[in-house]
C-alpha positions as CSV (number, residue, x, y, z in Angstrom):
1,X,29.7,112.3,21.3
2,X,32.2,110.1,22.6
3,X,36.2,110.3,21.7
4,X,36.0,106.8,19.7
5,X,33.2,108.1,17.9
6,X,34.6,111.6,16.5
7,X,37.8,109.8,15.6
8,X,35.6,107.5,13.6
9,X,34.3,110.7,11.9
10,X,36.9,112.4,11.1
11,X,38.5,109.2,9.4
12,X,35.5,109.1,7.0
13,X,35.1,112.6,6.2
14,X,38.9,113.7,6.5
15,X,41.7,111.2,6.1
16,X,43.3,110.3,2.7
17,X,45.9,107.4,2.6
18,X,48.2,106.0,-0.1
19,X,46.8,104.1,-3.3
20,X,46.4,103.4,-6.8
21,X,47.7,105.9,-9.8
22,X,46.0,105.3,-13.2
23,X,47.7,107.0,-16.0
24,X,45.4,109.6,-18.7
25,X,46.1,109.3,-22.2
26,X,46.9,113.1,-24.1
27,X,46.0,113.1,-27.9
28,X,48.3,114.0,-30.3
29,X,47.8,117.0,-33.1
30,X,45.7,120.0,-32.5
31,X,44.3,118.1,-29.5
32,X,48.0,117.8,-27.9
33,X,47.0,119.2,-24.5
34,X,43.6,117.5,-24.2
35,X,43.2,114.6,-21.0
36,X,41.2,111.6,-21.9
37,X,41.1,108.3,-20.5
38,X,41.5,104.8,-20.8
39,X,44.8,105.6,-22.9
40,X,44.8,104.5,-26.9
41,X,43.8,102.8,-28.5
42,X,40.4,102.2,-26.5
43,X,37.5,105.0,-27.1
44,X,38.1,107.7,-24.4
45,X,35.6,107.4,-22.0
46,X,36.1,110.5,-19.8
47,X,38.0,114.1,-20.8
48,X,39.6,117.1,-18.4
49,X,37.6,120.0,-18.8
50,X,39.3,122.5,-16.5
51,X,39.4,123.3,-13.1
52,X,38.2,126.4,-10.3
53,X,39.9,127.3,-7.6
54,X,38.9,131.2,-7.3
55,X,36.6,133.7,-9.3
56,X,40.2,134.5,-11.3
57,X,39.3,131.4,-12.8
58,X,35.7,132.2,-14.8
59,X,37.3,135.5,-15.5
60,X,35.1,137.9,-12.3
61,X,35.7,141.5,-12.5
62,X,35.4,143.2,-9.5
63,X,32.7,146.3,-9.6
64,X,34.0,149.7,-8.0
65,X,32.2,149.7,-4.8
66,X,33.8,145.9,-4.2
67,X,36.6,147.1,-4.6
68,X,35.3,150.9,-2.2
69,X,34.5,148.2,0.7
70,X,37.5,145.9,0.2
71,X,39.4,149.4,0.8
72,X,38.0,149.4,4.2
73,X,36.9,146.4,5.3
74,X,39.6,144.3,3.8
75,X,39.8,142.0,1.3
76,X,37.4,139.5,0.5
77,X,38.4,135.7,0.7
78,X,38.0,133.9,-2.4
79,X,40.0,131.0,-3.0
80,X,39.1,127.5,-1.7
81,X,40.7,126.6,1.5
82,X,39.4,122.9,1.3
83,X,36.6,121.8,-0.6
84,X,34.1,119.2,0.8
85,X,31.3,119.5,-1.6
86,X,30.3,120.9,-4.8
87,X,26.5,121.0,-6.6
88,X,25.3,122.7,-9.4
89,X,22.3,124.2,-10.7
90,X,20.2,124.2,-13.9
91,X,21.8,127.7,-15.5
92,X,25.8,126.7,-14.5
93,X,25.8,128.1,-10.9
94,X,28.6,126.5,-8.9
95,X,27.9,126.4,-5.1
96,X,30.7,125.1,-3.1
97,X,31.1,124.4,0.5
98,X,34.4,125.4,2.2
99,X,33.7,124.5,5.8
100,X,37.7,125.6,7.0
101,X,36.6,129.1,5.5
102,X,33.2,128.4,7.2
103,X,31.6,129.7,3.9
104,X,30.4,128.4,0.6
105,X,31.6,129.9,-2.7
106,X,29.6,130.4,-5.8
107,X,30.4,130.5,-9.2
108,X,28.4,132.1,-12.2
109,X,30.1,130.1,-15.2
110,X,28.1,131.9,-17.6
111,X,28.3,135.5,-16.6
112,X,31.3,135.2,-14.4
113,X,29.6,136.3,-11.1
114,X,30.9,135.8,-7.8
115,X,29.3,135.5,-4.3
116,X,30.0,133.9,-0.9
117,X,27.5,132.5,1.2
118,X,28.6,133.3,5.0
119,X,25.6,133.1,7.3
120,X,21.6,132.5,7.5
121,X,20.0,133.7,10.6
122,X,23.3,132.9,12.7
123,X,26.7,132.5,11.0
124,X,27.7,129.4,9.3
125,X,29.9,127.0,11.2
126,X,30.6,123.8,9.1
127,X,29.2,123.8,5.8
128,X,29.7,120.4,4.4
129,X,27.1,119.1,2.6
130,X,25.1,120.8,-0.8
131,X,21.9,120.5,-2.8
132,X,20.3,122.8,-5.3
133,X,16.5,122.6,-6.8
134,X,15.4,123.1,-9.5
135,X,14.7,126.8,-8.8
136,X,18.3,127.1,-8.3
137,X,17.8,127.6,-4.5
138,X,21.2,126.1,-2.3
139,X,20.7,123.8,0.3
140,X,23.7,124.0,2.7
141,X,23.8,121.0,5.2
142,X,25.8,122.4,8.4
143,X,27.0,119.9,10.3
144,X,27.8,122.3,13.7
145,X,24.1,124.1,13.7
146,X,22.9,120.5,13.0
147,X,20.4,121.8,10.0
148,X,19.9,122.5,6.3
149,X,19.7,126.3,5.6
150,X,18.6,127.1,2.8
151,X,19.1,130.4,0.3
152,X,18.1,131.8,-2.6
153,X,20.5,131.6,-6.0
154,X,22.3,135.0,-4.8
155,X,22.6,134.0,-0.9
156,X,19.9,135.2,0.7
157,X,18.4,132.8,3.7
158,X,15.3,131.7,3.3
159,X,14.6,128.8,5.9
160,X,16.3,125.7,7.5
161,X,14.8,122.1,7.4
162,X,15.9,120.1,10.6
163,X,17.1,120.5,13.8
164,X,19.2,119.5,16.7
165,X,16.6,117.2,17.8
166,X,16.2,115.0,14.5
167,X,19.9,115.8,13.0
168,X,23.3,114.4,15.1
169,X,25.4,115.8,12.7
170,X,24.3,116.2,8.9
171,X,26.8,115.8,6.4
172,X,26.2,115.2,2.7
173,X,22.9,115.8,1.1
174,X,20.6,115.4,-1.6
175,X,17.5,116.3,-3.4
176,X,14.9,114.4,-5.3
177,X,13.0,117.1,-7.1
178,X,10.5,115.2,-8.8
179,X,9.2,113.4,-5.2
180,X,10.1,116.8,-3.2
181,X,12.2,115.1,-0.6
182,X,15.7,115.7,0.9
183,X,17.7,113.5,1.7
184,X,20.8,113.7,4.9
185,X,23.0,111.3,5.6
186,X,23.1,111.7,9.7
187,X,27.0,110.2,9.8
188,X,27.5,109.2,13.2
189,X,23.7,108.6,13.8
190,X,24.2,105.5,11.0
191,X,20.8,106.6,8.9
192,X,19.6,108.7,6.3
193,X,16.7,111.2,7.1
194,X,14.4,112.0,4.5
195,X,12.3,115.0,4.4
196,X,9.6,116.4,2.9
197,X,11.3,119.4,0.7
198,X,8.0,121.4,0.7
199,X,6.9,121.2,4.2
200,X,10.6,120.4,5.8
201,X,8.7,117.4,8.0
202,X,10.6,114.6,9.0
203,X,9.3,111.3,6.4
204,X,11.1,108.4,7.3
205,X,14.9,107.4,8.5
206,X,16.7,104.8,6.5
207,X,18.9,102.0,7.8
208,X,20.7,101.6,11.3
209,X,24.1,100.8,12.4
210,X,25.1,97.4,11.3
211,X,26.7,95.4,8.6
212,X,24.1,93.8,7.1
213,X,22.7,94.7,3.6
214,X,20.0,97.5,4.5
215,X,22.7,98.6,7.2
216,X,25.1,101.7,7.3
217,X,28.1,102.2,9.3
218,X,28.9,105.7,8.9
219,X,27.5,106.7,5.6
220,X,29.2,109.5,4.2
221,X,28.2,110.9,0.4
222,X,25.2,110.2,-1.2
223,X,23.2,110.9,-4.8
224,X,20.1,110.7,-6.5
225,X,20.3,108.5,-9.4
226,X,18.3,109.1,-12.8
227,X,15.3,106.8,-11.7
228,X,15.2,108.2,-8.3
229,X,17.2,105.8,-6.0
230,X,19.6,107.1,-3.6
231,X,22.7,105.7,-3.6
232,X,25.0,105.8,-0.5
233,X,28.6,105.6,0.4
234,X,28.2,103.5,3.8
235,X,31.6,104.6,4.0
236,X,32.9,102.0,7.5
237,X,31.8,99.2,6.1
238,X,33.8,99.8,2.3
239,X,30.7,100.0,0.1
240,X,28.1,101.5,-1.8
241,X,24.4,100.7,-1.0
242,X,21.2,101.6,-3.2
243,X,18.1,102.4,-1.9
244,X,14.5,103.0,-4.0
245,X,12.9,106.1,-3.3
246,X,10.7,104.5,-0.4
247,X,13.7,103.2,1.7
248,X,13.9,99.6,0.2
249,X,17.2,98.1,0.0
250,X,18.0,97.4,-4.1
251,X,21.6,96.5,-4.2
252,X,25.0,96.4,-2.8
253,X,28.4,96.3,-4.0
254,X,32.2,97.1,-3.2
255,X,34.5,96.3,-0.2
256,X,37.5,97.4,1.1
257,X,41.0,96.7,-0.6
258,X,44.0,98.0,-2.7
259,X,43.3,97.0,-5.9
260,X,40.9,98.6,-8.6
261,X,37.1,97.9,-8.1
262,X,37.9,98.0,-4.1
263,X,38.2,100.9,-1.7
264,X,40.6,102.7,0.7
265,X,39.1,106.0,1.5
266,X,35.4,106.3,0.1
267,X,33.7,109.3,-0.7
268,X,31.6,111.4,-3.1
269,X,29.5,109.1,-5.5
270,X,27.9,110.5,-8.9
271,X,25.4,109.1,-10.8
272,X,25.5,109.8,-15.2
273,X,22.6,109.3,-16.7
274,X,23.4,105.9,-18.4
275,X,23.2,105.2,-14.9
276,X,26.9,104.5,-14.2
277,X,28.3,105.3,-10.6
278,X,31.2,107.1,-9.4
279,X,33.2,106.9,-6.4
280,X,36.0,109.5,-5.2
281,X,38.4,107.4,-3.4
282,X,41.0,109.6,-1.1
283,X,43.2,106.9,-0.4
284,X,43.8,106.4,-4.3
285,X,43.7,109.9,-5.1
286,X,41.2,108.2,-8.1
287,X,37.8,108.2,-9.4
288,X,36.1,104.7,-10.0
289,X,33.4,104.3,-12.1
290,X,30.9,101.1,-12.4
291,X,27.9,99.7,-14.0
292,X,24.4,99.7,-12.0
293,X,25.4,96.2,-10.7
294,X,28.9,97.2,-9.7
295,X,31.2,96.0,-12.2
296,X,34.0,98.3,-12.2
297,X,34.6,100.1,-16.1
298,X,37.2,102.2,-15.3
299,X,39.4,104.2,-13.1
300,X,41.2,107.9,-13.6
301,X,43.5,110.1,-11.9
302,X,46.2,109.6,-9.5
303,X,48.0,111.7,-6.7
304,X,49.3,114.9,-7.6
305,X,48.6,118.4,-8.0
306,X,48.7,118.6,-12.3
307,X,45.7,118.9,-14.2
308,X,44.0,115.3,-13.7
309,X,45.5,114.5,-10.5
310,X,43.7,114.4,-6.8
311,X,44.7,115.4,-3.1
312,X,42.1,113.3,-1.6
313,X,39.5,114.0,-3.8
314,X,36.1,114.6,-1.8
315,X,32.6,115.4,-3.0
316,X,30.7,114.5,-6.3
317,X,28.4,116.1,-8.5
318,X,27.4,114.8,-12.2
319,X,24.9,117.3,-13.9
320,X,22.3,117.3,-16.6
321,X,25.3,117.4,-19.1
322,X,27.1,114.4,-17.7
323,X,29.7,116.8,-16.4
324,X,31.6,115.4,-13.2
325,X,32.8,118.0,-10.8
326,X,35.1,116.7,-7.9
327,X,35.8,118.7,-4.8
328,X,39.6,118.3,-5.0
329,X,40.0,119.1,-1.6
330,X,44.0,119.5,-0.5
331,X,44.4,121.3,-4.3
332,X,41.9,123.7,-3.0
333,X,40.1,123.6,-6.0
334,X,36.8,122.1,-8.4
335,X,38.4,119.9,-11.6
336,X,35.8,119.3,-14.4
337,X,35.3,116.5,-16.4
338,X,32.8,115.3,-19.5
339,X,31.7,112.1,-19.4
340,X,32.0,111.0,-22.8
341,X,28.3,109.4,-23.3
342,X,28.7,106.9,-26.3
343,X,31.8,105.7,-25.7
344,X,30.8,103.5,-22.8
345,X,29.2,100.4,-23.1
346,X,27.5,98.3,-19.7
C-alpha cells in the first residue's frame, strides 16, 4: 500500500477535528441528574444511560486464582485504551475491540463477568471491527491478519472467514442473521465483501472506487438495518449509502460540511428499529440522527469528557432494545443511551 493511501486511512479511521456542540437538557425533581435530549419543552427523544470503561464499572469481582496468577504473571489489563468498536449480543454481552491493547474486552452486564479476547490460532494484531450472532458467537474483523476470527461467547477460537487473498484490510463488520451473510467493509479496497456466514465463501463484492451513487470511496462503518439493508459510511466522499440485501443501490444522503445534517469526521452508523439512522461524527464530537430518507431529527452530545460528551466518538451499535452504545474512543470508554421509541415522529 502506498504512502498517500495509508494516510487516506488513517484519516477515516483515526482523525477527529473541531465541530458542532449540541447542549442535553437535565430534568428537574427526582429526575435532577437524568440526560435527555432535545432540551424542554420538546419530548426527549434520547436519554444517558451510563457508561463502561473497565469491569469496575458492572461491579466484576475478581475470583482467588485471578487474583493467584495476577500474583505471578502480573496484572491483567482491563481498561479501554481506545475503543474502535462495540457489538452486543442477545443476553447483554458487551464485546469490545481495543486494537492499541491488541485485544477485545467483554462485558457480562447481567452477571458482571469479565473476559479478554487476546488471540485465535496466532495473536491478535488490530482488532477493529465486531459482529455477534445470534448464538452469541464474536466476530472480530482484524485488519493486520486480514480476516474475521471468530470465538465462542467466552473466547475460545473457533474459525476465521477470509483471507489475505480476498481481504486488503477489513475494518468494520456486520452480520445479517436471518440471510446468513457477513458483511466487511474492505477500506482501502473501496467495496464491501459479503460472505456466506455458514460456509465462510466469498458471495459477491459491492461497489468500487468512485463517486457515483453505487460507489464508495473509503467506506468505513457499516449496519444492518431492521429490513435487511446495509447501510454504509462511504466515509471520503461525506455520506451514507444504502444497499438491499442483494447489493442494489437504494438511497443516498449526506455530504460534507459544518453545519447540522452535514459531516466532518464520519463514522459508526446505527440503525433503531423505527428505522432511524445514526452517525458518530468525530469532528463534532456528536451523534446525528435521521429519518430513512435522510432528513436530519436531531443531534446530541458535544466535545468533552462529562457524561454525554465525545472524544471522537467511533463505532455504533443499536440493540434489540433500541439501546445505542458508542465507542467513545479518546475517553477510553462505552456511553449508553435509550432511544426513547414514541417520542420520535418521521
Amino acid at each position: 500500500m502506498t504512502l498517500f493511501r495509508w494516510l487516506l486511512l488513517i484519516i477515516v479511521m483515526v482523525v477527529p477535528c473541531a465541530g458542532l456542540q449540541a447542549e442535553p437538557t437535565q430534568p428537574d425533581g427526582e429526575d435532577a441528574f437524568e440526560l435527555v435530549w432535545p432540551p424542554k419543552p420538546m419530548p426527549a427523544r434520547i436519554r444517558y444511560l451510563n457508561a463502561i470503561a473497565s469491569f469496575d464499572d458492572i461491579k466484576y469481582e475478581k475470583g482467588f486464582w485471578e487474583k493467584f496468577w495476577e500474583t505471578i504473571r502480573g496484572e491483567q489489563q482491563n481498561s479501554q485504551l481506545k475503543p474502535t468498536a462495540v457489538a452486543v449480543d442477545d443476553k447483554g454481552r458487551m464485546s469490545v475491540a481495543d486494537p492499541t491493547g491488541r485485544l477485545v474486552h467483554v462485558y457480562d452486564q447481567k452477571t458482571g463477568g469479565y473476559w479478554v479476547i487476546e488471540e485465535a490460532d496466532v495473536p491478535l494484531v488490530l482488532p477493529v471491527g465486531l459482529a455477534v450472532d445470534e448464538k452469541g458467537n464474536i466476530y472480530v474483523s482484524d485488519g493486520g491478519l486480514r480476516r474475521i476470527c471468530v470465538f465462542t461467547p467466552k473466547g475460545e477460537y473457533l474459525r476465521s472467514i477470509g483471507s489475505a487473498e480476498q481481504i486488503e484490510r477489513p475494518t468494520s463488520i456486520a452480520i445479517d442473521r436471518a440471510r446468513r451473510l457477513l458483511y466487511v467493509a474492505d477500506t482501502p479496497a473501496h467495496t464491501i465483501r459479503v460472505f456466506n456466514l455458514d460456509s465462510g465463501d466469498l458471495i459477491r463484492n459491492i461497489g468500487k472506487r468512485g463517486r457515483e451513487k453505487g460507489e464508495l470511496n473509503f467506506p468505513a462503518y457499516l449496519f444492518i438495518g431492521p429490513n435487511g439493508n446495509v447501510h454504509v459510511n462511504d466515509a471520503l466522499n461525506g455520506r451514507i449509502q444504502v444497499f438491499d440485501p442483494e447489493g442494489r443501490f437504494v438511497n443516498t444522503f449526506g455530504r460534507f460540511g459544518d453545519a447540522s445534517g452535514t459531516f466532518s469526521t464520519p463514522k459508526g452508523i446505527a440503525v433503531d428499529s423505527d428505522g432511524n439512522i445514526y452517525v458518530a461524527d468525530a469532528g463534532f464530537d456528536n451523534i446525528q440522527i435521521f429519518n430513512s430518507q435522510g432528513r436530519l431529527l436531531l443531534d446530541f452530545g458535544r466535545s468533552g469528557q462529562a457524561p454525554g460528551e465525545f472524544w471522537t466518538p467511533s463505532g455504533l451499535y443499536l440493540d434489540s432494545k433500541d439501546r445505542l452504545y458508542v465507542a467513545d474512543a479518546y475517553n477510553r470508554r462505552i456511553q449508553i443511551f435509550q432511544y426513547i421509541k414514541t417520542a420520535v415522529k418521521q
